[in-house]
Every structure is written in C-alpha cells, then in structure tokens.
C-alpha positions in Angstrom: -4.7 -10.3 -1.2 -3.4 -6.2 -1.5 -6.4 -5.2 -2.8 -8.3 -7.3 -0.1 -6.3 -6.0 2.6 -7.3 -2.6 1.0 -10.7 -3.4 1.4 -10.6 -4.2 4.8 -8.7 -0.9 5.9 -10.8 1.4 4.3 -13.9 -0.2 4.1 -15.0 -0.5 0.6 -16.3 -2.6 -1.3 -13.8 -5.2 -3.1 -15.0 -4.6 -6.4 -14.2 -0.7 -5.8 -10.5 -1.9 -5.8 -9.0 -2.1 -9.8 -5.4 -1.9 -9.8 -5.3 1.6 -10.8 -7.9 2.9 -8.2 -6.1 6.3 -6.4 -6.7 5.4 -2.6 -6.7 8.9 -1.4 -7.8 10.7 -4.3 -10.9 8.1 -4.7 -10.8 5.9 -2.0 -10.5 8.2 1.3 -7.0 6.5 2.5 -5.5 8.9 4.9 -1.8 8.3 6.5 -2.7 6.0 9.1 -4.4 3.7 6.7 -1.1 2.8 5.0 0.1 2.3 8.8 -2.2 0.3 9.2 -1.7 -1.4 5.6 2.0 -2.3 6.7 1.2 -3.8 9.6 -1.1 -5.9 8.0 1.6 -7.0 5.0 3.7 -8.0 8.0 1.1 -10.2 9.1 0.4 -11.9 5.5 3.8 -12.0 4.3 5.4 -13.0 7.9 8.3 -10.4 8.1 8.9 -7.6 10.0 8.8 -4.4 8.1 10.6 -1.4 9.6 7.6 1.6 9.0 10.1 3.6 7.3 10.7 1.1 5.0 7.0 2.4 3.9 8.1 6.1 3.0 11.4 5.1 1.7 9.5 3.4 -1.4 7.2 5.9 -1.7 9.5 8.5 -2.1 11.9 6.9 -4.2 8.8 5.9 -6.8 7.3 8.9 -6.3 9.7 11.9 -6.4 6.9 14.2 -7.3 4.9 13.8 -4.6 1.9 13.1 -6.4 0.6 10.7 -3.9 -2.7 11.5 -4.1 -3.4 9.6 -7.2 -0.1 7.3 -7.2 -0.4 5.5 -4.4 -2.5 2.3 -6.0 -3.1 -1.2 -5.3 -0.9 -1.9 -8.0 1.6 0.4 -6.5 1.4 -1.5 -3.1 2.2 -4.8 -5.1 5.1 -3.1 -6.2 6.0 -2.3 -2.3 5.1 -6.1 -1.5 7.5 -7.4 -4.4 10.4 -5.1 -3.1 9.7 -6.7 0.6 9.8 -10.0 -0.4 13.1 -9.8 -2.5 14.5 -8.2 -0.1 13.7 -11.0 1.9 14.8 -13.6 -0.3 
C-alpha cells in the first residue's frame, strides 16, 4: 500500500517503486509530497497523525540529514510501523 500511495503522490509508475528507490534523489518527491504522503497514511491506517510526528522520525533516523537518498518506501514502512505501535 506505501509504495502505492507513493505512486499516486508523485505520479510514477508502480513498478518504479523498489523498497530502496531514493524518492527525492530519483523520484522528484519534494516537501509537500510527504505532506501529502501523511495525510494519506491517516486515511489508510485511520488515525490522526500530528504532521510533526513526520519530522520527528525523520530526524531521529536520519541524524545526518541525508535525506535525499534515505527517505525510501522502505523507510516510510518504518514510519507506518512506528504509527501503528504507537497506536496499539
């Protein structure tokens, strides 16, 4: 579903998506994409998630700001997995 949501935002073909696939450094994702990318997790996974929630994580797993080849669709399962155990 991530990398489908992905897809969606920054229209590109699915099958451009693998799990290690930079989205800014390959993909084009700006800032407001993620915004948009947490809305839409709120959506699928049904809970409200504060936006600064968003750069929290990605500061914490990211201390050295490499974010132009870190942020992933595997690292946005990472930020979905933290949201729903939080949850739990």
């Amino acid at each position: 579903m991530v990398r489908q949501i992905v897809s969606d935002i920054l229209v590109v073909p699915l099958e451009s998506i693998e799990p290690d696939t930079p989205l800014i450094a390959e993909l084009g994702a700006e800032s407001i994409d993620f915004l948009d990318l947490v809305f839409r997790l709120e959506e699928w996974l049904k809970v409200k998630i504060p936006i600064n929630r968003w750069d929290t994580y990605v500061q914490a797993q990211m201390p050295d700001r490499n974010y132009d080849v870190g942020i992933t669709s595997s690292f946005i399962v990472g930020f979905v997995s933290d949201v729903v155990e939080t949850k739990s």
